[in-house]
N, C-alpha and C positions, 0 to 999 in steps of 0.2 A: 444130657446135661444142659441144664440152663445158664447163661452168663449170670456173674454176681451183680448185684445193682449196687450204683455207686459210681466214685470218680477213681479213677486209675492215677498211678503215682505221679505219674508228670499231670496227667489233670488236677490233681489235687496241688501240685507246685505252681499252673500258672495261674489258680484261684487266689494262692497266700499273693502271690508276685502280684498281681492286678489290685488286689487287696491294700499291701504294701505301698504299692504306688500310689493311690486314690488317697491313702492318708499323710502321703508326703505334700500331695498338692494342696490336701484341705490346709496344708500346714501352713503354706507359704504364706498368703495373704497375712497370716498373724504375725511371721515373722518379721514380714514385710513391715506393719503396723508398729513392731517394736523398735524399728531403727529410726524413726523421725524422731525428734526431739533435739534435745540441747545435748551436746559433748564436748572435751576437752581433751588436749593430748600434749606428750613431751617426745622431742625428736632430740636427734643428736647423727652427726653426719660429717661429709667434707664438705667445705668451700673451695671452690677456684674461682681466681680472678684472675683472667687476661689481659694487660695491656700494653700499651708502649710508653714510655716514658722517656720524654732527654732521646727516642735516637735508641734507646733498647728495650728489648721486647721481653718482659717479665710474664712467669707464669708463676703465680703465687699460688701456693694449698696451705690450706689448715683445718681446726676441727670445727665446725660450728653448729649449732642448739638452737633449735626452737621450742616458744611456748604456744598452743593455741587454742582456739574454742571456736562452735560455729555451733547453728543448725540447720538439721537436716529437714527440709518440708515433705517431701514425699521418698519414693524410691529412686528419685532419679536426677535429685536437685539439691544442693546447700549453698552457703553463703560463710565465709569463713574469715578470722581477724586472728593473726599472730604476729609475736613479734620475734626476729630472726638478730642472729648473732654471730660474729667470725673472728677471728684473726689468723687469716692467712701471711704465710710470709715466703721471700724467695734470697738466694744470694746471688749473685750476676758480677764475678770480678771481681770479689773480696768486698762488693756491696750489699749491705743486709739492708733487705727493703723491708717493711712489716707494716701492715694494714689492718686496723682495729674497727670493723663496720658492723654498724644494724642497721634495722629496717624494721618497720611496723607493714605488714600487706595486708592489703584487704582483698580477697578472692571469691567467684561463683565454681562451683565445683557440680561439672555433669557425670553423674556415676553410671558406669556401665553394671548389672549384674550380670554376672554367669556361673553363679549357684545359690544355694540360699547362705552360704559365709565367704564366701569369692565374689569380688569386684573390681573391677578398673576403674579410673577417673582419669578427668581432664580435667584441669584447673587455668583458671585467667584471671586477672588481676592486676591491680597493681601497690607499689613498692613507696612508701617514701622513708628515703636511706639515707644514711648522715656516715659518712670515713674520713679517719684520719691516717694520712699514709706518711710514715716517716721512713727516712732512705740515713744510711747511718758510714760513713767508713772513718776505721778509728774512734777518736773522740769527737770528729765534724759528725753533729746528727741535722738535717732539715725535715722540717714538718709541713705537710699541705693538706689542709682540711678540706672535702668537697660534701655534699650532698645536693638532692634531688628527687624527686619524682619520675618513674618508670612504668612501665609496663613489666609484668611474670606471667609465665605459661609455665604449664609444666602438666606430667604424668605418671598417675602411679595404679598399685594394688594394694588393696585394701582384705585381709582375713578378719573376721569377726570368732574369734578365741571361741567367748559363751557373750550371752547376751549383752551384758554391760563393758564387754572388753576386746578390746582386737589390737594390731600390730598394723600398720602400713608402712611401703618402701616409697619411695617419691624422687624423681630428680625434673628440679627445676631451672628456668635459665629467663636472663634478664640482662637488659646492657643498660648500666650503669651510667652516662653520661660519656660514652664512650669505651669503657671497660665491659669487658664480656664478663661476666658473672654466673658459675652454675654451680649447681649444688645437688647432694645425691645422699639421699638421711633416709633411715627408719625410725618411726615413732610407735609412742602407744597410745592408743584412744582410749577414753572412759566413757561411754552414753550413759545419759542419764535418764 
């Protein structure tokens, strides 16, 4: 008896596999090529602000939303502008503090990939933030308005859903003119 000619079953599996694979990688570059451009997203998240005030030490949360847009130049680099929103508030002694702040940032964002729809980032930048903090007991209310210019850092992961759509998680952190500031939001992106 003669052997049949031919590839045997697992030879014939690591053909399709090698096969499979060679057309994932031809893939990537195009995928690659499809995420430059211009995008936009909406976030929603917590705020905390840290500070001290008068002698006590406040730790304020609340809900706060971003809008924003950038672009991306290649695989591994963007440039990004939103504008962020909060009002955290705390009580300390039957004192209601509440802080109503935004910010416009401007940020560079270095993307790490580690698949063709999974990514990490780092983000730098900075903040200029305008708050108004009112402290309230009873009907005594005071109001102290601050704003400033900062520096943000921060880091996130990025899934790309389908082509034009993805979700990111992010928390970022900034001191405020002395106030600790961090924030920790998922958004959605649109590429375009």
């Amino acid at each position: 008896m003669t052997p049949q000619a031919g590839l045997s079953g697992s030879d014939e599996m690591r053909k399709k596999l090698a096969t499979g694979i060679a057309l994932a990688l031809a893939c990537l570059p195009a995928m690659a090529d499809s995420e430059m451009g211009f995008y936009s997203g909406v976030g929603i998240g917590q705020v905390t602000l840290k500070d001290t005030i008068e002698g006590f030490g406040i730790k304020a949360t609340g809900t706060g939303f971003k809008i924003f847009g950038g672009y991306r130049f290649n695989e591994y680099g963007s440039v990004e502008v939103g504008y962020l929103a909060g009002k955290p508030d705390d009580t300390i002694s039957g004192v209601k503090i509440e802080s109503d702040a935004s910010a416009i940032q401007g940020s560079a964002l270095l993307h790490i990939p580690i698949s063709a729809r999974f990514e990490g980032f780092a983000r730098a930048g900075f903040l200029a933030w305008d708050t108004e903090n009112s402290m309230r007991v009873g009907q005594l209310s005071v109001v102290e308005e601050n704003d400033g210019t900062d520096w943000v850092l921060g880091i996130g992961a990025a899934f790309r859903i389908t082509p034009s759509f993805g979700v990111r998680a992010e928390y970022e952190g900034a001191e405020l003119d002395g106030t600790d500031a961090r924030s920790l939001s998922i958004s959605g992106t649109v590429h375009f």
